[in-house]
VMD Tcl script that builds the backbone (N, CA, C; Angstrom):
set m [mol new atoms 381]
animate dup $m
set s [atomselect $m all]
$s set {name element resname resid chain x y z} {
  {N N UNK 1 A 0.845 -1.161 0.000}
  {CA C UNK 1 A 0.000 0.000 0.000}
  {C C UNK 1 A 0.896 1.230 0.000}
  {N N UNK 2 A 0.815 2.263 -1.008}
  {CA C UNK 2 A 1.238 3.672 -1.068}
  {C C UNK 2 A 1.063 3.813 0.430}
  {N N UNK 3 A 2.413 4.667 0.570}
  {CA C UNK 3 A 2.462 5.584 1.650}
  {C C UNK 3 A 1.626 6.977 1.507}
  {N N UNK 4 A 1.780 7.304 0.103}
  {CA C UNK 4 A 0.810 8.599 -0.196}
  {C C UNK 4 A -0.008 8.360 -1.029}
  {N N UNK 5 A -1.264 8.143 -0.569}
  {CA C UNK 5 A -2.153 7.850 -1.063}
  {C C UNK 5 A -2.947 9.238 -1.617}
  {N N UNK 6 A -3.761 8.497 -3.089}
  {CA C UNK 6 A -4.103 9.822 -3.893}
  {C C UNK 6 A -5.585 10.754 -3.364}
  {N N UNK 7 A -5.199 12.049 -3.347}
  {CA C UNK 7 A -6.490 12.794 -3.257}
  {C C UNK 7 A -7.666 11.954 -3.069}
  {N N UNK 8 A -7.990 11.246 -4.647}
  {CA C UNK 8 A -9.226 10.869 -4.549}
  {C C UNK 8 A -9.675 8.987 -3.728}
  {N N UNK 9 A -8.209 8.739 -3.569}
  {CA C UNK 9 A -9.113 7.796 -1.973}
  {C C UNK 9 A -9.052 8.134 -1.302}
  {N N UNK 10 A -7.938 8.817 -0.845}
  {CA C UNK 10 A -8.521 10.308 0.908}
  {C C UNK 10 A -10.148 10.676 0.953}
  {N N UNK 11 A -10.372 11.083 -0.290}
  {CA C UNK 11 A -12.021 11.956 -0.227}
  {C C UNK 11 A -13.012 10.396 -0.572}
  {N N UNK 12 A -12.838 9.648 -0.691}
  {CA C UNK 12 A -13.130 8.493 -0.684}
  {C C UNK 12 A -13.491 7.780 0.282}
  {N N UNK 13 A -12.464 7.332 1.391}
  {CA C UNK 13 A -12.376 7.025 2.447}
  {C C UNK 13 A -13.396 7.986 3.662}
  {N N UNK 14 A -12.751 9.363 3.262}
  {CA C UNK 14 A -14.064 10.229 4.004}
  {C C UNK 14 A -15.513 9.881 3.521}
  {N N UNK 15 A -15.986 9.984 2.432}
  {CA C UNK 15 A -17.025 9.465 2.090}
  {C C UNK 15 A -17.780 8.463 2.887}
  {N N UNK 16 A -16.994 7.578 3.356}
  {CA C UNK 16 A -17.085 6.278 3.729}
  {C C UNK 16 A -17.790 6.901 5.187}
  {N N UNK 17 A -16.857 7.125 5.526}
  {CA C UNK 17 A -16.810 7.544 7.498}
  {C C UNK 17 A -17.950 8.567 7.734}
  {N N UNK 18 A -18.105 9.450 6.693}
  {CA C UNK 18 A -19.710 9.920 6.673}
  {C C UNK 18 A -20.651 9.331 6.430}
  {N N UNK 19 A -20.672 7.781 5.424}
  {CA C UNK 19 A -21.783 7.618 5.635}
  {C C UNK 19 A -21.561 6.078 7.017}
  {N N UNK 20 A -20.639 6.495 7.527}
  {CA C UNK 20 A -20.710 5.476 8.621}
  {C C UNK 20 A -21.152 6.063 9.876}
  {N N UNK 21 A -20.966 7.808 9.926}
  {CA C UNK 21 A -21.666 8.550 11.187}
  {C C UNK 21 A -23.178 8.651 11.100}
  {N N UNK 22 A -23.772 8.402 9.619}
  {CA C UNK 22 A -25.085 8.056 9.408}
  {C C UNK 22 A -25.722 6.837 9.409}
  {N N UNK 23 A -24.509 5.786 9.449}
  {CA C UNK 23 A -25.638 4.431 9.828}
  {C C UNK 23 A -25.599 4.931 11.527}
  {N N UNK 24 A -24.529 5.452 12.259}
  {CA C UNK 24 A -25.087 5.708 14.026}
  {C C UNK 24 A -25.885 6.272 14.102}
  {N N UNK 25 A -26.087 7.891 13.181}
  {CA C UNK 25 A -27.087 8.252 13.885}
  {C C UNK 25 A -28.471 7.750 13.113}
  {N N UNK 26 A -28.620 7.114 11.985}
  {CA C UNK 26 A -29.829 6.055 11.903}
  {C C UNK 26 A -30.042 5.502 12.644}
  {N N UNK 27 A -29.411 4.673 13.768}
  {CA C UNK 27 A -29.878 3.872 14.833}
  {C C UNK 27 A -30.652 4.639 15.856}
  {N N UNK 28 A -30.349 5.806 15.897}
  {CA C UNK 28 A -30.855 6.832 17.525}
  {C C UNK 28 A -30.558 6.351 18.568}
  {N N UNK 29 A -31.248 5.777 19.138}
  {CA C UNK 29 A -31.414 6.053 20.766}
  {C C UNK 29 A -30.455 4.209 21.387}
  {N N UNK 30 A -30.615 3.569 20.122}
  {CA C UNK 30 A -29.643 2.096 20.179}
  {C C UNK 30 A -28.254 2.728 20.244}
  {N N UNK 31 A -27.868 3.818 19.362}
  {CA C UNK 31 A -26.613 4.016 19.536}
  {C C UNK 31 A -26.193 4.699 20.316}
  {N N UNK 32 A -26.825 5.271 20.888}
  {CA C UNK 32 A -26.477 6.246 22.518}
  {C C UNK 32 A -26.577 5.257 23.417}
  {N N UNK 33 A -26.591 4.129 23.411}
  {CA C UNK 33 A -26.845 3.383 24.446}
  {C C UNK 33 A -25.333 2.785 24.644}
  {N N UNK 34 A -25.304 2.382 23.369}
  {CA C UNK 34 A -23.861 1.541 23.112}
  {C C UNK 34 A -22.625 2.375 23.338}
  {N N UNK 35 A -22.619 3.908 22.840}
  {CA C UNK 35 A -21.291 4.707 23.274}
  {C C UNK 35 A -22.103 5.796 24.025}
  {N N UNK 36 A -22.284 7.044 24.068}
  {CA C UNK 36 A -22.616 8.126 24.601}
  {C C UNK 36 A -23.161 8.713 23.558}
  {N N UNK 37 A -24.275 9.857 24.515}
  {CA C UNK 37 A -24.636 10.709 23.305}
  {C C UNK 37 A -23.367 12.049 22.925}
  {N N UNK 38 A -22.796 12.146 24.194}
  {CA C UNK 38 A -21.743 12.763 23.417}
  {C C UNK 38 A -20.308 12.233 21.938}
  {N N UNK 39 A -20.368 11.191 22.369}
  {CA C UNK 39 A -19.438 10.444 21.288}
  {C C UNK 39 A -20.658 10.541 19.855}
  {N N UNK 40 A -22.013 10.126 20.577}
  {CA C UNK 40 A -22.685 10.081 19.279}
  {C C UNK 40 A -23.174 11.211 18.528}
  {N N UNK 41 A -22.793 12.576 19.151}
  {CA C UNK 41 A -22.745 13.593 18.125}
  {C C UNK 41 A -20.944 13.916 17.905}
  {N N UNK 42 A -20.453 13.757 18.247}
  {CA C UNK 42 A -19.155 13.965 18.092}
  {C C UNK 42 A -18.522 13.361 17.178}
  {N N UNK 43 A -19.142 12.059 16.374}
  {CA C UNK 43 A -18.427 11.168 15.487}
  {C C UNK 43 A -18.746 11.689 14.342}
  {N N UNK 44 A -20.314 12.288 14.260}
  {CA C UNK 44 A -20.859 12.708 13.185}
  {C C UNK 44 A -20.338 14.080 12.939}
  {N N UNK 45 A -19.703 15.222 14.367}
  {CA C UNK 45 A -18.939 16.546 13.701}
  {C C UNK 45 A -17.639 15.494 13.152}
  {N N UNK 46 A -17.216 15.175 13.902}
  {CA C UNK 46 A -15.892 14.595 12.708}
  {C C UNK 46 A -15.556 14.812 11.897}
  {N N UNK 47 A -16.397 14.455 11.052}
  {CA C UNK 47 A -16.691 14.560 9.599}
  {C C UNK 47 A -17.599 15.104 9.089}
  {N N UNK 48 A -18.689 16.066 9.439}
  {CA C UNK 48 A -19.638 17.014 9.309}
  {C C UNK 48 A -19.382 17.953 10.086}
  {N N UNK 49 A -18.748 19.047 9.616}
  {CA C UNK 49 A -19.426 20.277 10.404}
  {C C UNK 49 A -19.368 21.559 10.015}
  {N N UNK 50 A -20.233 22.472 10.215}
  {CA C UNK 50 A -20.491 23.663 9.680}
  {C C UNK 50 A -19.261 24.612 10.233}
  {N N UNK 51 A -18.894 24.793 11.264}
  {CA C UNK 51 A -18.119 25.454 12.346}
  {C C UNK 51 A -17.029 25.327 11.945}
  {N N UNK 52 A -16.247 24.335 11.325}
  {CA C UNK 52 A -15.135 23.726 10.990}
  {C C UNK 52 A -13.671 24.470 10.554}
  {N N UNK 53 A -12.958 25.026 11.063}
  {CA C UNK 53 A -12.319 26.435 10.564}
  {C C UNK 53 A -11.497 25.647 9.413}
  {N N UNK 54 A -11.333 24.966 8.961}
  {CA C UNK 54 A -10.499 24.417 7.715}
  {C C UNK 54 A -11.247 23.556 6.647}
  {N N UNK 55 A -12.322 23.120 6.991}
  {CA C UNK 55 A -12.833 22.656 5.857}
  {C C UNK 55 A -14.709 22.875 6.671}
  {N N UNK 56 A -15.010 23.462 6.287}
  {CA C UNK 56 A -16.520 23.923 6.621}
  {C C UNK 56 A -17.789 22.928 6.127}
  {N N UNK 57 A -18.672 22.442 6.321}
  {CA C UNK 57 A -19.552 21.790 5.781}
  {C C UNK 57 A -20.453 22.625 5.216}
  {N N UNK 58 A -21.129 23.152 4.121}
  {CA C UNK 58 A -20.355 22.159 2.672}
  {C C UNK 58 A -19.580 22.020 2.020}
  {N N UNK 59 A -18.961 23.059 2.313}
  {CA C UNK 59 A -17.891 23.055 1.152}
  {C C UNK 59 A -16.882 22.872 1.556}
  {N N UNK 60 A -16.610 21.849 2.654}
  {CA C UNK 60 A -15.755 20.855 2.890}
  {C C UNK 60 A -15.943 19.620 2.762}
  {N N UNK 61 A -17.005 19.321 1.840}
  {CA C UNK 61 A -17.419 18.061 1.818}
  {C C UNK 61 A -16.576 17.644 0.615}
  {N N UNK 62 A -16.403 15.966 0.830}
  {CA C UNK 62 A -15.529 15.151 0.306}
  {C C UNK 62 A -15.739 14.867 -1.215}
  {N N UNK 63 A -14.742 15.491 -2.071}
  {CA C UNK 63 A -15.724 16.008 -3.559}
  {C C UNK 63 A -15.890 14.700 -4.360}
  {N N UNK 64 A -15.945 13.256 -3.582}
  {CA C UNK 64 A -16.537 11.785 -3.703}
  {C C UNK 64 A -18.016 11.719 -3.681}
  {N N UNK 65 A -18.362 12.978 -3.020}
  {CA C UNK 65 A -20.122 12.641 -2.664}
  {C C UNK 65 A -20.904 13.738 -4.076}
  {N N UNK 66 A -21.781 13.215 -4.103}
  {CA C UNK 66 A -22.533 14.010 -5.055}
  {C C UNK 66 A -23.502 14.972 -4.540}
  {N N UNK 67 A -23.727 16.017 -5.412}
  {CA C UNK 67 A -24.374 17.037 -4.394}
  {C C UNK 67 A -25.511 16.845 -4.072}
  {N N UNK 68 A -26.788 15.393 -4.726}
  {CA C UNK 68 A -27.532 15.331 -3.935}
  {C C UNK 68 A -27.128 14.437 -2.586}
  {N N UNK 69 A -26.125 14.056 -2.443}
  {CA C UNK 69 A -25.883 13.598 -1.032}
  {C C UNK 69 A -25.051 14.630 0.064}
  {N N UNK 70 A -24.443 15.530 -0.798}
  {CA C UNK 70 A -24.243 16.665 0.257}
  {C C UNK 70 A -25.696 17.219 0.513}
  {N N UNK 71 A -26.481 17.622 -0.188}
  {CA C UNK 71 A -27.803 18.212 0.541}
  {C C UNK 71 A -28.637 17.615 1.238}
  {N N UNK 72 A -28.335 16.030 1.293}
  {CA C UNK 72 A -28.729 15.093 2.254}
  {C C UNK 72 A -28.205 15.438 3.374}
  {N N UNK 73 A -26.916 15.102 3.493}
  {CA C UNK 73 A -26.349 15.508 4.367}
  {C C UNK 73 A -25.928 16.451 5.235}
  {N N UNK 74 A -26.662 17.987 4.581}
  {CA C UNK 74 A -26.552 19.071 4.846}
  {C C UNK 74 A -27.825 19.424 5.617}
  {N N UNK 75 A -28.657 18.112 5.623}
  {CA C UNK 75 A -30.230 18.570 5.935}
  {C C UNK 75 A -29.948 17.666 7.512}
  {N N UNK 76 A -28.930 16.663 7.512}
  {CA C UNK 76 A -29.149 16.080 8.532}
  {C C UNK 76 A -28.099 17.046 9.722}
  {N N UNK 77 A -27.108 17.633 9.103}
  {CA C UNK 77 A -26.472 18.904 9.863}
  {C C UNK 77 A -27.084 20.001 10.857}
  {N N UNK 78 A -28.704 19.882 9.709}
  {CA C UNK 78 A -28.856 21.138 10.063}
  {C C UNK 78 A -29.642 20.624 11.744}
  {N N UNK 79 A -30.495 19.595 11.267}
  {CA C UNK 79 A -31.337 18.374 12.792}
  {C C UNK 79 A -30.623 18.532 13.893}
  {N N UNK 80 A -28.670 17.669 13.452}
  {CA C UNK 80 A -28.091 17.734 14.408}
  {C C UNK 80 A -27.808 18.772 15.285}
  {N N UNK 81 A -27.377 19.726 14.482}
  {CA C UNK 81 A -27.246 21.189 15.017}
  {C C UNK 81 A -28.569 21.504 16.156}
  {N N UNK 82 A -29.683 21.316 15.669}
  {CA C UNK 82 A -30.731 21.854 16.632}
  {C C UNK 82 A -31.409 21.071 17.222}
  {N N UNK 83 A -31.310 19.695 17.407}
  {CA C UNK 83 A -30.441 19.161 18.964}
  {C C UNK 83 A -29.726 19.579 19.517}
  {N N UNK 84 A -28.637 19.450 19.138}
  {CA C UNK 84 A -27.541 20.306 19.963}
  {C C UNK 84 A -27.793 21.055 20.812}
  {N N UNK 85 A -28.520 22.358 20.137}
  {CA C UNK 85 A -28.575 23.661 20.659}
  {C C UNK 85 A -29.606 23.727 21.678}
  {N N UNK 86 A -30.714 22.933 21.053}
  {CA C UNK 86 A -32.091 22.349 22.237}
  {C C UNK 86 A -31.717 21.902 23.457}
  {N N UNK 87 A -31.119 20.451 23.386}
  {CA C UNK 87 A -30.667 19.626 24.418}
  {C C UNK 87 A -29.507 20.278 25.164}
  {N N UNK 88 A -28.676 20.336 24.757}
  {CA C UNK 88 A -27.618 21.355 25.276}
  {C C UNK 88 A -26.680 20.217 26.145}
  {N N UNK 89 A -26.228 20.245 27.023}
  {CA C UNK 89 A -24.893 19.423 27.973}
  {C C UNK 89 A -25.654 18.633 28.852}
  {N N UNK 90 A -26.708 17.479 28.736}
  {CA C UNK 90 A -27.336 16.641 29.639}
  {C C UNK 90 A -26.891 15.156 29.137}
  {N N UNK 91 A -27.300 14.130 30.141}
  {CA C UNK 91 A -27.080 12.303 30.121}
  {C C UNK 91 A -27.580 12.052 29.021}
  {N N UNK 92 A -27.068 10.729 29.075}
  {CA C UNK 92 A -27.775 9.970 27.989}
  {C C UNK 92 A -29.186 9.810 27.673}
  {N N UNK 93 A -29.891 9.973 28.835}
  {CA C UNK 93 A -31.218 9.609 29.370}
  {C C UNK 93 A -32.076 10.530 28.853}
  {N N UNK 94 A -31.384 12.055 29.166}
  {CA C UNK 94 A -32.357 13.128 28.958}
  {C C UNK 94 A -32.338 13.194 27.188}
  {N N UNK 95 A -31.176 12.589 26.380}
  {CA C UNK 95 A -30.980 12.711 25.307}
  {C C UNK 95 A -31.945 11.969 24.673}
  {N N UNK 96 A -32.203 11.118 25.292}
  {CA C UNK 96 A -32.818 9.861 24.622}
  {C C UNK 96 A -34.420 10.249 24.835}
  {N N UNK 97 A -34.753 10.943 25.598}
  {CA C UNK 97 A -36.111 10.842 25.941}
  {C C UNK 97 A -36.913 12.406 25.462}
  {N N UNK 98 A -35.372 13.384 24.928}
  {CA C UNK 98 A -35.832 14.508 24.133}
  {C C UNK 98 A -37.015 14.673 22.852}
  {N N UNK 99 A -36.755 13.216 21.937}
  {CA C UNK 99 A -37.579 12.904 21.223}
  {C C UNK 99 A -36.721 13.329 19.897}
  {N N UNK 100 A -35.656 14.339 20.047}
  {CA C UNK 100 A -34.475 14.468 18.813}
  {C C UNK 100 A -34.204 12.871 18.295}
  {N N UNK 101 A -33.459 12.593 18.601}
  {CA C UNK 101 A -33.009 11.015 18.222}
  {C C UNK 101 A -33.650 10.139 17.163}
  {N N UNK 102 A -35.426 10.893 17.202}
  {CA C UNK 102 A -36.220 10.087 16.057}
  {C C UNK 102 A -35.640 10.657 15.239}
  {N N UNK 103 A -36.236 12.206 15.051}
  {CA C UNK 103 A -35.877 13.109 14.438}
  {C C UNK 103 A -34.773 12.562 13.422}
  {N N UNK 104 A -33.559 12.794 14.153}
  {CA C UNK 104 A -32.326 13.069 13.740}
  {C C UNK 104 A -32.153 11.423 12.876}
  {N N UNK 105 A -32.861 10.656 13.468}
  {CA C UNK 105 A -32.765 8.760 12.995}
  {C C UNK 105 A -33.427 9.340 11.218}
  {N N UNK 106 A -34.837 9.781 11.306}
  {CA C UNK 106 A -34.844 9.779 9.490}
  {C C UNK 106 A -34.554 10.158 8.872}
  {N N UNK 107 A -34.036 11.405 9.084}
  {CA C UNK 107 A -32.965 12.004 8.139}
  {C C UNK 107 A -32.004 11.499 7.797}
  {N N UNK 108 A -31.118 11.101 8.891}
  {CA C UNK 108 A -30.135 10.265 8.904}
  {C C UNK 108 A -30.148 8.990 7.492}
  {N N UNK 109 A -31.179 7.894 8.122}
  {CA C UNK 109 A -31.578 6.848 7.312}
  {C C UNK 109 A -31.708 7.355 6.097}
  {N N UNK 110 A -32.377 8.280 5.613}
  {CA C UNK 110 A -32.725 8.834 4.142}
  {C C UNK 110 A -31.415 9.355 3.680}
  {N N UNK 111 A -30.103 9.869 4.246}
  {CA C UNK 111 A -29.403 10.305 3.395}
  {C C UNK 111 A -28.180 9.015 3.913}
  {N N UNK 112 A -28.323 8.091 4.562}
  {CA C UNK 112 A -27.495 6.287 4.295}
  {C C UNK 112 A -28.396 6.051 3.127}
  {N N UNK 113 A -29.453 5.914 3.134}
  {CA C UNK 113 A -30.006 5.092 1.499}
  {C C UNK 113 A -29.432 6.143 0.223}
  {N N UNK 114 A -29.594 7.002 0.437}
  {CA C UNK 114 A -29.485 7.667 -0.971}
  {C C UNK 114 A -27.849 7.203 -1.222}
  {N N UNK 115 A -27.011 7.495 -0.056}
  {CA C UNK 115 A -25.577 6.792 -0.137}
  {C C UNK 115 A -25.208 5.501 -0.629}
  {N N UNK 116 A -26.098 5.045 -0.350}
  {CA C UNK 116 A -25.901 3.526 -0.260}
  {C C UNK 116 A -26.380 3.581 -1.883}
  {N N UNK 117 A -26.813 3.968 -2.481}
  {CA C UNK 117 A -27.353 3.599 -3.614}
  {C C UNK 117 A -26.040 3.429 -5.049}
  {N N UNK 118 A -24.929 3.932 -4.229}
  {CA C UNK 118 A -23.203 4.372 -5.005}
  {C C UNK 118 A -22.697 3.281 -4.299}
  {N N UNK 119 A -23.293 2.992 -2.953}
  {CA C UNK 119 A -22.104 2.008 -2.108}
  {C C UNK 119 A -21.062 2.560 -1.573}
  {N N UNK 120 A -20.221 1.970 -0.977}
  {CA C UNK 120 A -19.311 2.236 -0.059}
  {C C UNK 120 A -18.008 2.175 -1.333}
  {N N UNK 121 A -17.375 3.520 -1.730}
  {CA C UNK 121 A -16.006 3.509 -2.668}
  {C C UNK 121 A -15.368 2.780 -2.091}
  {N N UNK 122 A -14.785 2.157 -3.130}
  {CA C UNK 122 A -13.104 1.270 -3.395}
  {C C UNK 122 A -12.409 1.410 -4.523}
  {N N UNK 123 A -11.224 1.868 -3.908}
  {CA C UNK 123 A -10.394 2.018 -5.270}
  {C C UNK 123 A -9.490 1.231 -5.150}
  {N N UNK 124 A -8.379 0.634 -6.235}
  {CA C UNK 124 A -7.622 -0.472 -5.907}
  {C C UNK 124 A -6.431 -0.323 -5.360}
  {N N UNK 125 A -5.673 -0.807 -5.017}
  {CA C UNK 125 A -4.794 -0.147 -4.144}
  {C C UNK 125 A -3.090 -0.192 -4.888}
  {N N UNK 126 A -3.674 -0.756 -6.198}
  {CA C UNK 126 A -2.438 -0.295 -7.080}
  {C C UNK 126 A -2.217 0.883 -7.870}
  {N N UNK 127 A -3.976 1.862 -7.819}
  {CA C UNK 127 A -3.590 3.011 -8.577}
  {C C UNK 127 A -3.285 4.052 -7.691}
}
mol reanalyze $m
mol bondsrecalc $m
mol representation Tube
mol addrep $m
């Protein structure tokens, strides 16, 4: 395996890990159970976020995704965000019982399917 691997499996690989912060937060309130709700918004800024001083969401998005899956994804930003701002610094418990978590679960799910419809990139690892 290249030590320097090209641009486009870097933005590739991101691709990936975004739509892997959307199969968590598709799960909701299963996946706050299993890590935290803080890990479980925290995985999804990772790699989504508006705030971002070096690569901003959207237009830090991984130029692997197509722009109807950035506006998928830009719609589930916006959910997360206002959770966030709603719920604010409480347990798992209060997170879970906010009623966000549905919320934030179909959006979520709707922009994993539209993803899923390209699949998860692979490029080979000889180019």
């Amino acid at each position: 395996m290249s030590e320097n691997p090209s641009k486009r499996l870097v933005e590739q690989r991101a691709r990936n890990r975004v739509m892997d912060s959307m199969s968590w937060l598709a799960e909701g309130a299963q996946a706050v159970r299993r890590m935290s709700s803080r890990e479980f918004f925290e995985m999804f800024y990772d790699w989504v976020d508006d705030e971002n001083p070096v690569s901003p969401w959207p237009k830090g998005s991984p130029e692997t995704m197509t722009p109807p899956e950035v506006d998928a994804v830009t719609k589930v930003l916006s959910v997360v965000n206002a959770a966030v701002a709603d719920i604010g610094d409480v347990g798992d418990d209060a997170v879970i019982a906010s009623g966000w978590l549905e919320r934030i679960s179909s959006v979520a799910k709707a922009a994993l399917d539209l993803m899923l419809t390209r699949g998860v990139l692979m490029k080979s690892l000889k180019s």
